[in-house]
C-alpha positions in Angstrom: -32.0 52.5 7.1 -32.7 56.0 7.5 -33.6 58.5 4.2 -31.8 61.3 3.4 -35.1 63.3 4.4 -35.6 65.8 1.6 -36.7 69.1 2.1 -40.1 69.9 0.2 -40.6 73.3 -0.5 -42.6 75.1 1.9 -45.4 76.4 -1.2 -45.7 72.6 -1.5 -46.1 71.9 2.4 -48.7 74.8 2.6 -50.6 73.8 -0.1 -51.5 70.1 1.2 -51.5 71.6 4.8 -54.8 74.1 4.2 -56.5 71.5 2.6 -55.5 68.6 5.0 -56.1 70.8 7.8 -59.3 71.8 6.6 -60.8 68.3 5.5 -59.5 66.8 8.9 -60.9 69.1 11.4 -64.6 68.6 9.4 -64.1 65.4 8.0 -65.2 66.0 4.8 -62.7 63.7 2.8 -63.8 61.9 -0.1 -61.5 59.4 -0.1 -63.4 56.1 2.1 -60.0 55.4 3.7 -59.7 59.0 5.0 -63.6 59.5 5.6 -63.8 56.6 8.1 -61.0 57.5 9.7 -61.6 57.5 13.8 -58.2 58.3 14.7 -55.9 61.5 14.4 -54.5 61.9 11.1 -50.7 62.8 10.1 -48.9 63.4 7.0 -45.5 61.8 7.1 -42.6 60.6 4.4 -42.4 64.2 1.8 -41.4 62.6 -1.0 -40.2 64.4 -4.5 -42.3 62.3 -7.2 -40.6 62.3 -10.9 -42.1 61.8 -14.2 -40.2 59.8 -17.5 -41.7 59.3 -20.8 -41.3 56.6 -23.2 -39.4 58.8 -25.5 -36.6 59.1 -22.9 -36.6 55.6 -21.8 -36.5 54.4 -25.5 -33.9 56.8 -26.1 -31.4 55.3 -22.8 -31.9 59.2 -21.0 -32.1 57.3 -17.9 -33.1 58.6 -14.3 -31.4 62.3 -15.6 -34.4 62.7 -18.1 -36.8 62.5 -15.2 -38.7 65.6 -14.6 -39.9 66.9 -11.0 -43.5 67.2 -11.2 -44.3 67.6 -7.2 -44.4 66.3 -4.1 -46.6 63.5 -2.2 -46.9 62.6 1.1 -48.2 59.4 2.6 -51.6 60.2 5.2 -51.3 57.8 8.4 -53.9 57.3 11.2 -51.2 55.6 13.9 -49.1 53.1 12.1 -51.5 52.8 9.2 -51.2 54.5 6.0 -54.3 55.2 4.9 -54.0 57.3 1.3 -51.3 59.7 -0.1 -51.7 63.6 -0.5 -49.7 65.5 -3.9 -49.1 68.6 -5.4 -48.4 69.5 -8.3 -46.3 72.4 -10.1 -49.4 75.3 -10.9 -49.7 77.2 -14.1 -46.2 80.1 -12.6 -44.3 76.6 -11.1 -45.9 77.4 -7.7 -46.8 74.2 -5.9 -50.4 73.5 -5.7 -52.7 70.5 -4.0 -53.3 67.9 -6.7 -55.2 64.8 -5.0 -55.7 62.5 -2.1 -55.0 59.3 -3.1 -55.2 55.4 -2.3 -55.5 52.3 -3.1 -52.6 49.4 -4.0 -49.9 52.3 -5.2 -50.2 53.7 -2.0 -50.2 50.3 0.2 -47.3 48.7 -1.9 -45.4 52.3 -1.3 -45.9 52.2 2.6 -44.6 48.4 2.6 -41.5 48.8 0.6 -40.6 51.9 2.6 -40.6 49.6 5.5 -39.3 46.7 4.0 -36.0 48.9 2.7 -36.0 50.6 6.3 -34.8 46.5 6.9 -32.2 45.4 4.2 -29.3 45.2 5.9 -27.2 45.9 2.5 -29.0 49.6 2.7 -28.1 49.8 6.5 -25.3 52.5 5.6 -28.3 55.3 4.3 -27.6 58.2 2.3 -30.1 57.6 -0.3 -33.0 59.8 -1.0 -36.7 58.7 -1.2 -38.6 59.8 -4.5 -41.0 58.6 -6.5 -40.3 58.0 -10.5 -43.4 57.7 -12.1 -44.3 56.2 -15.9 -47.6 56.7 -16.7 -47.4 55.6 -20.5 -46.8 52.0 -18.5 -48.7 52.2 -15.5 -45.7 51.5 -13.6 -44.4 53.8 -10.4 -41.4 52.9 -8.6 -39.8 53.8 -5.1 -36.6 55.5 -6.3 -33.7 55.4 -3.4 -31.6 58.4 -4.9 -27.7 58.4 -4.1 -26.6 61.4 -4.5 -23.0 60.3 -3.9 -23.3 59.2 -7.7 -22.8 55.5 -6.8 -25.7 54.0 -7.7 -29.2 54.7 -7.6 -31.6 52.0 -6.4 -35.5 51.3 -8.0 -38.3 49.1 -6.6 -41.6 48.3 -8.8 -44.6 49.1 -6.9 -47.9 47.1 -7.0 -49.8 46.7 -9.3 -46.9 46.7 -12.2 -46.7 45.0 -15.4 -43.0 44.8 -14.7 -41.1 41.5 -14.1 -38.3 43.3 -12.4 -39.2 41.9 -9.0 -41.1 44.3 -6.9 -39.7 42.6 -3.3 -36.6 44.7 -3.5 -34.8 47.5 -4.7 -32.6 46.6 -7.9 -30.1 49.0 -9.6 -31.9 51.7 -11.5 -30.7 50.4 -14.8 -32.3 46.8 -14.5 -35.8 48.5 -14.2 -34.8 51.0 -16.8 -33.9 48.4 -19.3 -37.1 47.0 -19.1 -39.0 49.8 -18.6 -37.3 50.7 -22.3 -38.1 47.6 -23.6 -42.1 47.7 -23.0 -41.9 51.5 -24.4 -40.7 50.6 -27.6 -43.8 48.4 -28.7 -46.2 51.6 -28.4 -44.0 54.0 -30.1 -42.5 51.8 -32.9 -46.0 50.1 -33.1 -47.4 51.0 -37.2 -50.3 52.9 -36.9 -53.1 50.3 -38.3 -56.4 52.6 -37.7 -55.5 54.4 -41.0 -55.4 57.8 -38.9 
């Protein structure tokens, strides 16, 4: 299956470009991944990442009440993804380099790219890659958008606390159901430390 390739905005390419461009050429990355890299280094797979907070998943918002908080990008030497770079929207809503990343949220993100790439039920396309993350649960999901309306499509990524299994994508509203359930223990939770 081929994404729907979205188009990031070219403040956000620029912004992960300089820096990219500029860490590469002296390999001065931080990140261990990137700083023993031997090989050339490529950013591939712009991605829109999304934020929801417990209040909206408590409340049944849904995938509407996500927010667009910037872009990411996965960083591959060959056919190995090595970390992730992100921006973020800047004090004016420009787009501005947040991070390179890695780790198991980056590695479980490269695999179930592939892995839907395979299923044929997903052979037809026309879904959009994005990212929904939840950081009140630690959970971030790979978030196959229809934009036909039909149906979007969400796969846990690794680590999660989710038992929604994390080997395929699963309509949005299995995930969301129990993403809502886990939210509602912090925020009905009575406050016991008196503050």
């Amino acid at each position: 299956m081929a994404f729907i390739a979205p188009k990031p905005p070219q403040q956000a390419l620029d912004a992960v470009h300089s820096i990219f461009l500029d860490l590469s050429r002296n390999r001065a990355f931080r990140t261990p991944a990137l700083r023993n890299a031997t090989g050339p280094l490529q950013l591939t797979e712009p991605h829109q990442v999304f934020t929801l907070g417990l209040t909206d998943l408590v409340a049944g918002n849904g995938l509407d009440a996500a927010k667009p908080t910037g872009w990411r990008y996965l960083v591959q030497e060959g056919d190995n993804v090595l970390a992730s770079a992100e921006t973020v929207a800047g004090p004016q809503g420009e787009q501005v380099f947040s991070a390179f990343n890695e780790g198991r949220f980056v590695d479980s993100s490269a695999k179930a790219m592939r892995a839907v790439r395979e299923f044929p039920e997903l052979g037809q396309g026309g879904f959009e890659l994005r990212l929904l993350s939840v950081p009140g649960l630690y959970v971030q999901a790979l978030w196959l958008h229809d934009p036909q309306g039909k149906g979007d499509l969400l796969q846990p990524l690794a680590p999660s606390p989710v038992e929604t299994p994390g080997d395929r994508p699963a309509p949005a509203a299995v995930l969301l159901k129990e993403l809502a359930a886990r939210a509602r223990v912090p925020i009905e939770a009575p406050d016991r430390t008196g503050g």
